[in-house]
Jmol script that loads the backbone (N, CA, C; Angstrom):
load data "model"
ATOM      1  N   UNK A   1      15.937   3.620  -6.806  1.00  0.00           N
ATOM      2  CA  UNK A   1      15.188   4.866  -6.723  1.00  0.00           C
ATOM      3  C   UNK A   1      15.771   5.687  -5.575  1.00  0.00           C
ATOM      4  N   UNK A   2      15.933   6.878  -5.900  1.00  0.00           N
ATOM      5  CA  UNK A   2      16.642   8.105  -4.824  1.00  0.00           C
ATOM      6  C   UNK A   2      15.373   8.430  -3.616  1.00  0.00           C
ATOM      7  N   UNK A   3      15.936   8.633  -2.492  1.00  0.00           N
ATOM      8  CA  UNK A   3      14.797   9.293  -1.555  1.00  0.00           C
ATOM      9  C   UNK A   3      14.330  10.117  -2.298  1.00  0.00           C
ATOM     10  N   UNK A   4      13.419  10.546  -1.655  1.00  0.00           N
ATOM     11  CA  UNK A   4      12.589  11.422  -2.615  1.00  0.00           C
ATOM     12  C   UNK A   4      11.987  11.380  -4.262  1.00  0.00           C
ATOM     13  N   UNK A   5      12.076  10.213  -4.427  1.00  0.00           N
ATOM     14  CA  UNK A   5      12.064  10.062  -5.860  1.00  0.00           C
ATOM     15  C   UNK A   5      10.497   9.733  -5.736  1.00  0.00           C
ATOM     16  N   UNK A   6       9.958   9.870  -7.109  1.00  0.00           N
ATOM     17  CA  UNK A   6       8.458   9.604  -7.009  1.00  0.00           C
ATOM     18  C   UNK A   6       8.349   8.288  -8.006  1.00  0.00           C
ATOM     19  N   UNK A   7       7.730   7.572  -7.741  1.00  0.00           N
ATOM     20  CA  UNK A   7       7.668   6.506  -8.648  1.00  0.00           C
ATOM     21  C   UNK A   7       6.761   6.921 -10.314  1.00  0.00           C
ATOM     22  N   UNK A   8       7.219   6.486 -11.052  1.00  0.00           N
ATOM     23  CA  UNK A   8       6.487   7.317 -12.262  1.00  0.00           C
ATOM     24  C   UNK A   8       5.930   6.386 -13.383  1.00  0.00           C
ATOM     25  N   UNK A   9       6.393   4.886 -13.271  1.00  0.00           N
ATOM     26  CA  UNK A   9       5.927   3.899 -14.084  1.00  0.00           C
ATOM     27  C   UNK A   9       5.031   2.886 -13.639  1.00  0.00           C
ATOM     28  N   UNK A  10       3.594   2.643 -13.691  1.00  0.00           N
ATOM     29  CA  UNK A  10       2.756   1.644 -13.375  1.00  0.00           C
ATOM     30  C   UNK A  10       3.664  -0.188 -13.516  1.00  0.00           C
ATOM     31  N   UNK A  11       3.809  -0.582 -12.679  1.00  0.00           N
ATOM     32  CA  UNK A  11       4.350  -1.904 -12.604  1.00  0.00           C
ATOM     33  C   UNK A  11       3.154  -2.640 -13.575  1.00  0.00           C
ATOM     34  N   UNK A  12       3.971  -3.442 -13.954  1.00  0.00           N
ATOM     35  CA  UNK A  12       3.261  -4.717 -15.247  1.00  0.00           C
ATOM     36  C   UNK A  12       2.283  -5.232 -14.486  1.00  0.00           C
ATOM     37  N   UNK A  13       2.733  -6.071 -13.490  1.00  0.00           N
ATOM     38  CA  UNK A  13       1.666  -6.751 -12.505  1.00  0.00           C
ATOM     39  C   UNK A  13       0.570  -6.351 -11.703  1.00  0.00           C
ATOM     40  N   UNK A  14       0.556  -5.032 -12.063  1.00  0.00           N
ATOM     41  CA  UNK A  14      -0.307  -4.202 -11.250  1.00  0.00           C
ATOM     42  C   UNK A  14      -1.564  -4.713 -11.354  1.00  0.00           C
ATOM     43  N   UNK A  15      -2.971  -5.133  -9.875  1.00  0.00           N
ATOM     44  CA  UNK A  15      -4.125  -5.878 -10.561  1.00  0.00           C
ATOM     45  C   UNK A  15      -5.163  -4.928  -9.568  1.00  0.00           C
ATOM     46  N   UNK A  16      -5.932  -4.904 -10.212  1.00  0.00           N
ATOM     47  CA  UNK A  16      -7.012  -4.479  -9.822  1.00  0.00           C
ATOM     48  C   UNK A  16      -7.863  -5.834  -8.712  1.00  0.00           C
ATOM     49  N   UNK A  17      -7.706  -5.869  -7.140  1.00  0.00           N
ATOM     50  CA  UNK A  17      -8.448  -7.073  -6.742  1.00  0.00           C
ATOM     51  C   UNK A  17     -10.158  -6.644  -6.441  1.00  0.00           C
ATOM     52  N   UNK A  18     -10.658  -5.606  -6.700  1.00  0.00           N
ATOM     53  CA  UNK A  18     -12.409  -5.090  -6.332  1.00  0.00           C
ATOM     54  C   UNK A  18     -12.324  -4.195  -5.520  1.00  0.00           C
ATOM     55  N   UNK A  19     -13.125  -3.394  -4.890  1.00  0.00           N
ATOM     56  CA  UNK A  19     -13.541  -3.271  -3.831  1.00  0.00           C
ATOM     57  C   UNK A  19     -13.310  -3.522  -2.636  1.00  0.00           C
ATOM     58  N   UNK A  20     -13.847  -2.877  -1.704  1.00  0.00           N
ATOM     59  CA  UNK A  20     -14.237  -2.801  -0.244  1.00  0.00           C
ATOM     60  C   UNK A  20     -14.707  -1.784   0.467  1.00  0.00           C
ATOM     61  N   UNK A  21     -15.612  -2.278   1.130  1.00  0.00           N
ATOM     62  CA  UNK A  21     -16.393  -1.078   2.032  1.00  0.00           C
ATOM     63  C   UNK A  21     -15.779  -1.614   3.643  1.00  0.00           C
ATOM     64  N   UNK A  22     -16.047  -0.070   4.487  1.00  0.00           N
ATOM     65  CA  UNK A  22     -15.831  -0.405   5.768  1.00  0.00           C
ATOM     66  C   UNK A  22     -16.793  -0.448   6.092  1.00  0.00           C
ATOM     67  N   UNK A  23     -17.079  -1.470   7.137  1.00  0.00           N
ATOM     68  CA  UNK A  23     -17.772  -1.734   8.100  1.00  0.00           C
ATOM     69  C   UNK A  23     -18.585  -0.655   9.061  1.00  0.00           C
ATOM     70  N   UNK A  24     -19.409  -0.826   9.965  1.00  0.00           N
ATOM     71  CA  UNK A  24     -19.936  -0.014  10.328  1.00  0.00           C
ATOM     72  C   UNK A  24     -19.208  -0.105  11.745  1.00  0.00           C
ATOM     73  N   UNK A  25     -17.869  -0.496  11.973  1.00  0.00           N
ATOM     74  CA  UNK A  25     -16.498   0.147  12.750  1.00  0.00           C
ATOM     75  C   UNK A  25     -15.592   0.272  12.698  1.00  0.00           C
ATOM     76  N   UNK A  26     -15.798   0.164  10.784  1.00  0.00           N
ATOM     77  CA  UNK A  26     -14.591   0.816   9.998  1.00  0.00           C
ATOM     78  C   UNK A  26     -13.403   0.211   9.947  1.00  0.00           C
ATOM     79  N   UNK A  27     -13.777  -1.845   9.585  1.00  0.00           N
ATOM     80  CA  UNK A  27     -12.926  -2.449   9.222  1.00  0.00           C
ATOM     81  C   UNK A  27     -13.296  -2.577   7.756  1.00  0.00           C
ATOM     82  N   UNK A  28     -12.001  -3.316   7.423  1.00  0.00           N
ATOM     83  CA  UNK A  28     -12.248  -3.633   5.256  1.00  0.00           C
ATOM     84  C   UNK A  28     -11.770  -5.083   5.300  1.00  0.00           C
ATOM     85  N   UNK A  29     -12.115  -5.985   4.952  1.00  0.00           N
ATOM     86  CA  UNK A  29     -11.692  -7.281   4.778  1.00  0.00           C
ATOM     87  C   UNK A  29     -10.984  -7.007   3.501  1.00  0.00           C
ATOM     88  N   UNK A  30      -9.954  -7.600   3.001  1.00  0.00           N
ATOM     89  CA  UNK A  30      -9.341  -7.546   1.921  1.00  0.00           C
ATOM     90  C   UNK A  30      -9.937  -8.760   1.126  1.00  0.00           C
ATOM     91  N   UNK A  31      -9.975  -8.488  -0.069  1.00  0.00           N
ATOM     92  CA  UNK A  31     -10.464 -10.235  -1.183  1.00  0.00           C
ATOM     93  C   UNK A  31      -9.245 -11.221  -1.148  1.00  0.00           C
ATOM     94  N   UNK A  32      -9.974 -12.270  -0.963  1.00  0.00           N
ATOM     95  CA  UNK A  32      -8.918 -13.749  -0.932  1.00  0.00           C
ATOM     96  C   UNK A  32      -8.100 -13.290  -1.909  1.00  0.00           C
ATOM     97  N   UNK A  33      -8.152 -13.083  -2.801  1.00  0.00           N
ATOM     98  CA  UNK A  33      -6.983 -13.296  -4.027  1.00  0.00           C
ATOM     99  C   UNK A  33      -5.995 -12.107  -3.547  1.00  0.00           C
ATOM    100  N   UNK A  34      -6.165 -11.173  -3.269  1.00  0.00           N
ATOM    101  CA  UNK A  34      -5.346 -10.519  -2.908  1.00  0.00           C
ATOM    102  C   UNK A  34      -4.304 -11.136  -1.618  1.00  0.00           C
ATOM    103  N   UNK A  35      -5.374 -11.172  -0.957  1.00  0.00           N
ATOM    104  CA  UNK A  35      -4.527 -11.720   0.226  1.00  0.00           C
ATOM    105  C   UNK A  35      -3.435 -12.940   0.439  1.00  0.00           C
ATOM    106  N   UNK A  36      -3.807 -13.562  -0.937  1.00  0.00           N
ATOM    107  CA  UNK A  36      -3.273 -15.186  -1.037  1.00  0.00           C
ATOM    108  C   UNK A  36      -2.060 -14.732  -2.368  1.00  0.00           C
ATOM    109  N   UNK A  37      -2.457 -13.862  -3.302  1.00  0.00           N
ATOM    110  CA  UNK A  37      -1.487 -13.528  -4.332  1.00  0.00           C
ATOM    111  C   UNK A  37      -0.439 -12.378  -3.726  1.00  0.00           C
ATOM    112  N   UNK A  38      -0.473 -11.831  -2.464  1.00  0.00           N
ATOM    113  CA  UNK A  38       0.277 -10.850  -1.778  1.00  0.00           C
ATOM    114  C   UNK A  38       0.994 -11.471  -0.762  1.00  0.00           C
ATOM    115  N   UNK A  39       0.931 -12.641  -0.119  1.00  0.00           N
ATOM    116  CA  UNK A  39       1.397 -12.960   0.913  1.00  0.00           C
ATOM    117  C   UNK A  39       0.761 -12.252   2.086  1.00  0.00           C
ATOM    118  N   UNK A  40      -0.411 -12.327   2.189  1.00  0.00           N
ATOM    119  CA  UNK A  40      -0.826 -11.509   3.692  1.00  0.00           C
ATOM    120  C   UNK A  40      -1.515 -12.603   4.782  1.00  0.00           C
ATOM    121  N   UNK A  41      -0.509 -12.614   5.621  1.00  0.00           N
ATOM    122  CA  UNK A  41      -2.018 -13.357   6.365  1.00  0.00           C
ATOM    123  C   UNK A  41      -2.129 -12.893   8.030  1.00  0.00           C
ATOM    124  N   UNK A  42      -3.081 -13.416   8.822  1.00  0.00           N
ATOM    125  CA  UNK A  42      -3.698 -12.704   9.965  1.00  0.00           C
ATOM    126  C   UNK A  42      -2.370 -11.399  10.733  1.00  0.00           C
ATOM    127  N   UNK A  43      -2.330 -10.774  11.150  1.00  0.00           N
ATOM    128  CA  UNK A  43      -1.233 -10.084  11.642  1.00  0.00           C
ATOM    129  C   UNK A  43      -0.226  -9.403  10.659  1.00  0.00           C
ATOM    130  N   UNK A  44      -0.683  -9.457   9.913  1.00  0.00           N
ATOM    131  CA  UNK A  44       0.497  -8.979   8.735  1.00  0.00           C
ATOM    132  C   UNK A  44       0.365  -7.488   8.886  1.00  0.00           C
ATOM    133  N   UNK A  45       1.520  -6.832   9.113  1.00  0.00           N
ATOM    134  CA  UNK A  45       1.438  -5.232   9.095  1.00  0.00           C
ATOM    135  C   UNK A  45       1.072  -5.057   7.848  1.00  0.00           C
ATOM    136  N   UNK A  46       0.358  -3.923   7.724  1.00  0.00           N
ATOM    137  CA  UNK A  46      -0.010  -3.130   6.592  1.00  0.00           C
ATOM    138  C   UNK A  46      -0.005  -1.720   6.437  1.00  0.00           C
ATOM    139  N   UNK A  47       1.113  -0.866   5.832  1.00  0.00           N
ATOM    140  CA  UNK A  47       0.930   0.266   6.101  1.00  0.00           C
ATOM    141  C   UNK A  47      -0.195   1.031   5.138  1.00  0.00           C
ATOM    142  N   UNK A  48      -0.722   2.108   5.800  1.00  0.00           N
ATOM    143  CA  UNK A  48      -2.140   3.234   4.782  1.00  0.00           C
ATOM    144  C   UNK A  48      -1.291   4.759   4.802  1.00  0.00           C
ATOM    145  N   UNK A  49      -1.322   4.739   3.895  1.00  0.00           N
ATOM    146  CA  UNK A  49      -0.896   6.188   3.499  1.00  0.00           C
ATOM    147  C   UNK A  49      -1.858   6.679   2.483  1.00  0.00           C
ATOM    148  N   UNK A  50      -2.304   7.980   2.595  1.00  0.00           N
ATOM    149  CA  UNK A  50      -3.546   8.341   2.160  1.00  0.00           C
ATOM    150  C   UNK A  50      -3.184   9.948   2.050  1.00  0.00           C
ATOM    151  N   UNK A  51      -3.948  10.597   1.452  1.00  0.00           N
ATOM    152  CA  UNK A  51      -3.815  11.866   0.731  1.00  0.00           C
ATOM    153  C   UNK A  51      -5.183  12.832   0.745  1.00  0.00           C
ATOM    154  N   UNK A  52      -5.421  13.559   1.927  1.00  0.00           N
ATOM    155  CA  UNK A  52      -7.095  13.954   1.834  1.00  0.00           C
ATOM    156  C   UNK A  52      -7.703  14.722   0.725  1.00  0.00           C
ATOM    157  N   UNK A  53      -6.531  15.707   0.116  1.00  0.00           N
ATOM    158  CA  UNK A  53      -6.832  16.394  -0.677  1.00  0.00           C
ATOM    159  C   UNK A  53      -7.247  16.002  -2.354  1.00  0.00           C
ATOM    160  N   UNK A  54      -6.506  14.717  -2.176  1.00  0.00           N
ATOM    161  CA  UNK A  54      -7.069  13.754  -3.979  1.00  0.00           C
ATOM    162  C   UNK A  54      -8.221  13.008  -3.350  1.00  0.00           C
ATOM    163  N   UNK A  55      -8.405  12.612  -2.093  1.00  0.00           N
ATOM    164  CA  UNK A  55      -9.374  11.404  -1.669  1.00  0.00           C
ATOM    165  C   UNK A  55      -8.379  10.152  -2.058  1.00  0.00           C
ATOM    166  N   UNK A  56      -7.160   9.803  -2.269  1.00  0.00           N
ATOM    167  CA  UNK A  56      -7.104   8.753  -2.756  1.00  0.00           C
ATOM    168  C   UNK A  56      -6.056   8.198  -0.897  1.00  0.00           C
ATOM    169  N   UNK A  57      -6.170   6.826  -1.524  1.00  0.00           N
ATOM    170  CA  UNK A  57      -5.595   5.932  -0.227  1.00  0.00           C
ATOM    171  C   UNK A  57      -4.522   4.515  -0.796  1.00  0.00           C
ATOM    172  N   UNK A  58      -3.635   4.440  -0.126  1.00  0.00           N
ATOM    173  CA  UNK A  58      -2.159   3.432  -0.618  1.00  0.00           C
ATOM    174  C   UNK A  58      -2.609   2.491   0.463  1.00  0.00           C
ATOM    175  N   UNK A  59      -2.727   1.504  -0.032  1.00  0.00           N
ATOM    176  CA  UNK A  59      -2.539  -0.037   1.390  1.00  0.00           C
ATOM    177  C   UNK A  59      -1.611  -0.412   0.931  1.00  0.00           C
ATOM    178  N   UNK A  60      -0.297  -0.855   1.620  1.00  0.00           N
ATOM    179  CA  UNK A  60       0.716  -1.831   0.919  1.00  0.00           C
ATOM    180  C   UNK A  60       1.376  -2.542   2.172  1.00  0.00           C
ATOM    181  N   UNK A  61       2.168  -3.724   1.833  1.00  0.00           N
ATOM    182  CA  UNK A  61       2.263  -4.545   3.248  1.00  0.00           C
ATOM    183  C   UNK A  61       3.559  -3.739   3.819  1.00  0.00           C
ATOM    184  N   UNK A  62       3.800  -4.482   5.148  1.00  0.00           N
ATOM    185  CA  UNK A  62       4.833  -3.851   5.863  1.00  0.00           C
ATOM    186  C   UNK A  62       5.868  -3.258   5.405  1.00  0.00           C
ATOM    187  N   UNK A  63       7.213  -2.976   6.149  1.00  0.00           N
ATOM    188  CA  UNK A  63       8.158  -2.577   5.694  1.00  0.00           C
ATOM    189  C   UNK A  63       9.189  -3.738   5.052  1.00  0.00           C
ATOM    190  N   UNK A  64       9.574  -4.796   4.853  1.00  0.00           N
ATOM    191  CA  UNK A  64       9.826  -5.839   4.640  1.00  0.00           C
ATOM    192  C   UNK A  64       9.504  -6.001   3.157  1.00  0.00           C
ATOM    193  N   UNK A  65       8.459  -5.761   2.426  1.00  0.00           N
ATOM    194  CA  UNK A  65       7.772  -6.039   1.508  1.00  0.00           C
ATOM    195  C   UNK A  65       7.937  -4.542   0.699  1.00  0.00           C
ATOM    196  N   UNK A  66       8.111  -3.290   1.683  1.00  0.00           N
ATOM    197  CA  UNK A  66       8.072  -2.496   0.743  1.00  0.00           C
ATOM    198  C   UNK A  66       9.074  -1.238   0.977  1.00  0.00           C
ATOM    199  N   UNK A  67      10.350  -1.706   0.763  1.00  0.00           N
ATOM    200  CA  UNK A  67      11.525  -0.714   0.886  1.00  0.00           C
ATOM    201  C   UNK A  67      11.709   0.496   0.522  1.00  0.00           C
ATOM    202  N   UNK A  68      11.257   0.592  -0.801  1.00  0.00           N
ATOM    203  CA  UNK A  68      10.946   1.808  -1.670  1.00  0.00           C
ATOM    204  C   UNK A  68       9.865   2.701  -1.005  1.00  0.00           C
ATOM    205  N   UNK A  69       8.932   2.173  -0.411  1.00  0.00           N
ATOM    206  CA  UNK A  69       8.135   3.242  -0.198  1.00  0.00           C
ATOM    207  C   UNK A  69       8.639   3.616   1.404  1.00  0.00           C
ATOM    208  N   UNK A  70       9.261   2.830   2.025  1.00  0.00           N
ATOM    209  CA  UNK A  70      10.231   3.644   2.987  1.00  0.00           C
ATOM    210  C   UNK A  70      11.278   4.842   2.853  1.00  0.00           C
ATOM    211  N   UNK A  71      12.100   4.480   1.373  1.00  0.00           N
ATOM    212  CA  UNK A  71      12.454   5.546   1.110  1.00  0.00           C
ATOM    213  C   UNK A  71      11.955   6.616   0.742  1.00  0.00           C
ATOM    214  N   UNK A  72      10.831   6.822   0.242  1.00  0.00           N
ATOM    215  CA  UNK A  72      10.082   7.712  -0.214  1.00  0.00           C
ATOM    216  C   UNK A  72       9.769   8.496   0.689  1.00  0.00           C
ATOM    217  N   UNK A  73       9.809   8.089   2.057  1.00  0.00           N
ATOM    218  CA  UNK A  73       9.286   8.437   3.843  1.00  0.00           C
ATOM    219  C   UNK A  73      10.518   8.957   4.396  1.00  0.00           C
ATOM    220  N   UNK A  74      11.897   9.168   3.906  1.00  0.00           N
ATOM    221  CA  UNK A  74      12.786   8.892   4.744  1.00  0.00           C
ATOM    222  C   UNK A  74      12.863  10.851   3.921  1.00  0.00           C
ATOM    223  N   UNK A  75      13.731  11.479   5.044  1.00  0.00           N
ATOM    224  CA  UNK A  75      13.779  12.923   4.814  1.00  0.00           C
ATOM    225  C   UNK A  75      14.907  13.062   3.481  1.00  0.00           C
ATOM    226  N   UNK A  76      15.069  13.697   3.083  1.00  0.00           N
ATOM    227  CA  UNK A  76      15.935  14.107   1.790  1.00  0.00           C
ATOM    228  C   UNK A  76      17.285  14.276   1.795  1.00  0.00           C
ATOM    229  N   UNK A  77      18.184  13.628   1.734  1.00  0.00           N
ATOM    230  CA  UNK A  77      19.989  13.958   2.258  1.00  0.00           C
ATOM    231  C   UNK A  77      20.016  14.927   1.569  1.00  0.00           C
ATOM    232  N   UNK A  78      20.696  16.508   2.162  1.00  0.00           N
ATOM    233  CA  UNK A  78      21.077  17.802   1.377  1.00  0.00           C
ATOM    234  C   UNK A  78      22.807  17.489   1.208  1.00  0.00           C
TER     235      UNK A  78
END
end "model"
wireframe off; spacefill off
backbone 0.3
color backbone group
């Protein structure tokens, strides 16, 4: 995928793990299955990228785990 490229196909594996609410200091525990089917555990970076104007919000793990969406971050070669 090119910088700047937008991703445009839902991955096969894609899962729905539930929910979560924040806390009342605005932590989210993630669900075991996620956490155990993702490789996450205590300390694991997680980057949030979020969008105010849809309301919608991206959790995905560090940079290590997610290259592509680094490129997606990286400025545009002219």
């Amino acid at each position: 995928m090119s910088p700047g490229a937008m991703m445009t196909q839902v991955p096969e594996d894609l899962v729905f793990y539930g929910t979560v609410e924040p806390t009342a200091n605005h932590a989210v525990t993630l669900p075991v299955r996620a956490r155990r089917e993702l490789g996450l555990e205590a300390g694991s970076p997680l980057f949030l990228f979020g969008s105010a104007s849809r309301k919608q919000v991206i959790l995905t793990p560090g940079p290590e785990a997610a290259p592509d969406l680094l490129k997606l971050l990286s400025p545009t070669q002219k």
